[in-house]
C-alpha positions as CSV (number, residue, x, y, z in Angstrom):
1,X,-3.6,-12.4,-0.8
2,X,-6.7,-9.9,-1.3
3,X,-7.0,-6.7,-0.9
4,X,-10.7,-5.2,0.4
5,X,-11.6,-4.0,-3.0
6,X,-11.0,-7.7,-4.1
7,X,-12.6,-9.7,-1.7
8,X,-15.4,-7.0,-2.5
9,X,-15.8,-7.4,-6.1
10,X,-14.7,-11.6,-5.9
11,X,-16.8,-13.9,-8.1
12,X,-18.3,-16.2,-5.7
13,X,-19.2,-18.8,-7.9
14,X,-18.6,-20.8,-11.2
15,X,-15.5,-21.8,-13.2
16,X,-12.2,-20.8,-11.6
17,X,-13.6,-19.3,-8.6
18,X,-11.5,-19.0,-5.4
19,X,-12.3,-21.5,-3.0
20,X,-10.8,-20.2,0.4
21,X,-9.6,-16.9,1.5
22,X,-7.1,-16.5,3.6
23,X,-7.3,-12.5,5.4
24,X,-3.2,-12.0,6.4
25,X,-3.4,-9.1,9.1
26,X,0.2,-9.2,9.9
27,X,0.3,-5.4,8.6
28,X,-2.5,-4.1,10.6
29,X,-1.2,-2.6,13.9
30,X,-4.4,-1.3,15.3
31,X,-8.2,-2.4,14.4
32,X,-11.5,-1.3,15.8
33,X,-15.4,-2.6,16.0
34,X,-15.8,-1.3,12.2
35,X,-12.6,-4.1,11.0
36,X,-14.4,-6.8,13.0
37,X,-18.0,-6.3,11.7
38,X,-16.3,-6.4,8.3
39,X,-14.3,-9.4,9.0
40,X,-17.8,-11.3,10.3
41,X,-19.4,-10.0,7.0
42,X,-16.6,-11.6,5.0
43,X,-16.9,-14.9,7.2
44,X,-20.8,-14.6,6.1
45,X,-20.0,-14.2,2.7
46,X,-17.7,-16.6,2.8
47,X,-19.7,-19.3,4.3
48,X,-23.0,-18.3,2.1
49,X,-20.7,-19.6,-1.2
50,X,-19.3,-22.7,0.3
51,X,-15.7,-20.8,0.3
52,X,-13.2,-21.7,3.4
53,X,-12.3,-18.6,5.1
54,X,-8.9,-18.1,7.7
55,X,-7.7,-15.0,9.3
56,X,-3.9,-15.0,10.4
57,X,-2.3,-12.7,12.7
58,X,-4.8,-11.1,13.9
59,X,-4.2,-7.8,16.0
60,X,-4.2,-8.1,19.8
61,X,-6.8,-5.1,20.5
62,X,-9.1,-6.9,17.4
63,X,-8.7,-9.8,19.5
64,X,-9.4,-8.9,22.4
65,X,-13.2,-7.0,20.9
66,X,-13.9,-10.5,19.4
67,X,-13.9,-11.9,23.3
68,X,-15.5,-9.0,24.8
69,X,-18.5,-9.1,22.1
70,X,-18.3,-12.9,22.9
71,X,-18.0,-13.1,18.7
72,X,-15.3,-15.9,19.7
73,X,-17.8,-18.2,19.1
74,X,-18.1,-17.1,15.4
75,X,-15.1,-16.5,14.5
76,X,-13.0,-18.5,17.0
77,X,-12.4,-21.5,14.7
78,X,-11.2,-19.4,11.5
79,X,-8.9,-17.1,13.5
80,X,-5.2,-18.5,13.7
């Protein structure tokens, strides 16, 4: 489990690097526009390294932004 200042400063590379991250939202009750772009950045990111990358439990209103922006598509198949 990481918190935003670790995925932040997260080595993305070499020797012991982590090779998925797993972004556990069951604590967040309510999430806006600014959670998702930093959620697709972190997919980005994620993807840019050759890391896997999961989000569980994610927040019905962030859901609900991801189909209305039609991000679905990007983030559909990480989002459990």
């Amino acid at each position: 489990m990481y918190t935003v200042a670790d995925l932040a400063s997260q080595d993305m590379g070499g020797e012991g690097a982590v090779r998925e991250w797993c972004i556990d939202m069951s604590g967040v009750e309510r999430a806006d526009s600014g959670a998702l772009a930093l959620l697709i950045h972190w997919y980005r990111r994620a993807q840019s390294a050759g890391i896997g990358f999961h989000v569980r439990a994610m927040p019905h209103d962030l859901n609900g932004l991801m189909k209305l922006y039609d991000l679905d598509k990007v983030l559909g198949d990480v989002v459990a």
